[in-house]
Structure formats: C-alpha cells, structure tokens
C-alpha positions in Angstrom: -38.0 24.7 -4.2 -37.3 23.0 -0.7 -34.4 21.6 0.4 -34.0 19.3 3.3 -31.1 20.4 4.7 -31.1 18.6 7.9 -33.3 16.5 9.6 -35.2 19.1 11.5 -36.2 20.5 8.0 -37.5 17.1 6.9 -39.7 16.6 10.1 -40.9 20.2 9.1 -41.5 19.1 5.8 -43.5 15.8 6.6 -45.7 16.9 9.8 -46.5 20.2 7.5 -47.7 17.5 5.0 -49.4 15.4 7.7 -51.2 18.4 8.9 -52.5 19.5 5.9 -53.9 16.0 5.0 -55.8 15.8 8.0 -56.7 19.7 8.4 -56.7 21.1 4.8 -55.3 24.5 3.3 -58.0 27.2 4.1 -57.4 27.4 8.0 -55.8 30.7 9.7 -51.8 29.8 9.6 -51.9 30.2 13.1 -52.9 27.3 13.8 -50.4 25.6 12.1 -48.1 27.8 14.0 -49.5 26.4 17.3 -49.5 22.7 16.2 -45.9 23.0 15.0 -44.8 24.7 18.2 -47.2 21.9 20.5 -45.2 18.9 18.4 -41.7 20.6 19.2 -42.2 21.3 22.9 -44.3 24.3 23.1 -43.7 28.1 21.6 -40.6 28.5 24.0 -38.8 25.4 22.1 -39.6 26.7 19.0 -39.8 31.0 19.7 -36.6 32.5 19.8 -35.1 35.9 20.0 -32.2 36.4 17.4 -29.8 39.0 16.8 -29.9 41.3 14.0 -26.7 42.5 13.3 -24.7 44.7 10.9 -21.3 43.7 11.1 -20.6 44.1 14.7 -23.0 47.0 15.4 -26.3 45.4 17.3 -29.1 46.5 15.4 -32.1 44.6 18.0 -33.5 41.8 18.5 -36.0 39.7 16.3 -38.9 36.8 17.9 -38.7 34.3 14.9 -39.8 30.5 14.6 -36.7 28.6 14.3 -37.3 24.7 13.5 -33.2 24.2 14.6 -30.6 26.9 15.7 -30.0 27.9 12.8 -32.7 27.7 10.5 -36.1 29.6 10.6 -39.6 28.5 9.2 -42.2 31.2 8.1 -45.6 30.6 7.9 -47.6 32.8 5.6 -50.7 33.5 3.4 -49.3 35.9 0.6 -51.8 36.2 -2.1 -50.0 39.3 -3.9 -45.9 40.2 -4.6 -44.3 37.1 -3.4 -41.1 38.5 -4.3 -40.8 41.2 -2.1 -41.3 39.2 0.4 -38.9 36.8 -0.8 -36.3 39.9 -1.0 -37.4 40.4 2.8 -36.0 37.2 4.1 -32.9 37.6 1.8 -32.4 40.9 3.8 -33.2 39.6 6.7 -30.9 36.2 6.6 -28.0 38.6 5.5 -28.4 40.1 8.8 -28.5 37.8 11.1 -26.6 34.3 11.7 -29.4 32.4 10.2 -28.5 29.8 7.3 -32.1 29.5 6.1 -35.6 30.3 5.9 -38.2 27.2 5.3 -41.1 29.6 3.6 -44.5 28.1 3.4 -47.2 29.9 1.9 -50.8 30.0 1.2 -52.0 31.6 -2.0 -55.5 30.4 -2.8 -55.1 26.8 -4.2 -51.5 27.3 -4.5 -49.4 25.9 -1.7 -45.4 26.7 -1.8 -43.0 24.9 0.0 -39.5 27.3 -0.2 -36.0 27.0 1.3 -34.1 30.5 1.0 -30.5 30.0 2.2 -27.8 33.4 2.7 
C-alpha cells in the first residue's frame, strides 16, 4: 500500500529496506528515527513545525517528520486498532497542507509499508 510519489519517498522506501536488512525488525523505532534523520542531514533537516489549520483559523503548531515539504513519514509499532490510527492521519492531513503520510509500522512479524494521501 505504498506509493512512491516522488523521489524523496523512494529514498525513504529503499534506506527503510536497507536498514532493516542490516538491523532487523524488533529494535525501538527510534532508532530508525535517528538513522533516517542522520542520513538526511540531522533532526533539524528532517523535524519540522507545521501548521494545523482549520480553514483560516490557526489551530497550533505540530513537530512532525517530514521526508520532503510536503510529505510526512511516521514511524510506529501499533500492535492493536490500526485503523484508528489510520483515521488519525486522515484527520490530521485534512488539517494541514500536507499531501501525504508514508506510515510504517511494526506489528510483531508484520511489517506495513502505507502511503495515506488527503
């Protein structure tokens, strides 16, 4: 359920792979975190504040991981309701000028790579 929608998202795709080839699946996402955020530049190349907005009303500002300007990566190890948190980044994509959420989970010995776009 991924979608390479621009280059950024297939660099995200394949160092994500290369990672877990050399590292495996059952470390704290953290560290992937880090290592993403080291290969792009450090955590201020890759941390950003966004907006969250309805309409024109400011609603505050979000820290999220953003692998281009307009396009976020999550991290996460959701063993129970992946929906809802599905439904969370819909929500939270409708809100702010984001295009789309690269959504990688850890669930045991299931790995999911997702792209949820507005």
């Amino acid at each position: 359920q991924w979608r390479d929608l621009d280059g950024d998202s297939i660099w995200l795709k394949h160092i994500f792979k290369d990672l877990l080839e050399e590292w495996g699946v059952f470390l704290d996402v953290t560290l992937f975190y880090e290592a993403l955020a080291y290969f792009r530049g450090g955590e201020d190349a890759v941390v950003k504040e966004i907006e969250v907005r309805n309409g024109s009303r400011l609603l505050g500002r979000q820290k999220t991981h953003l692998i281009s300007r307009d396009i976020a990566f999550k991290i996460s190890s959701v063993t129970k309701d992946e929906r809802r948190f599905e439904k969370h980044f819909h929500r939270f994509l409708r809100y702010t000028s984001l295009q789309a959420i690269h959504w990688i989970n850890f669930n045991h010995q299931k790995l999911v790579f997702k792209t949820i776009t507005k």
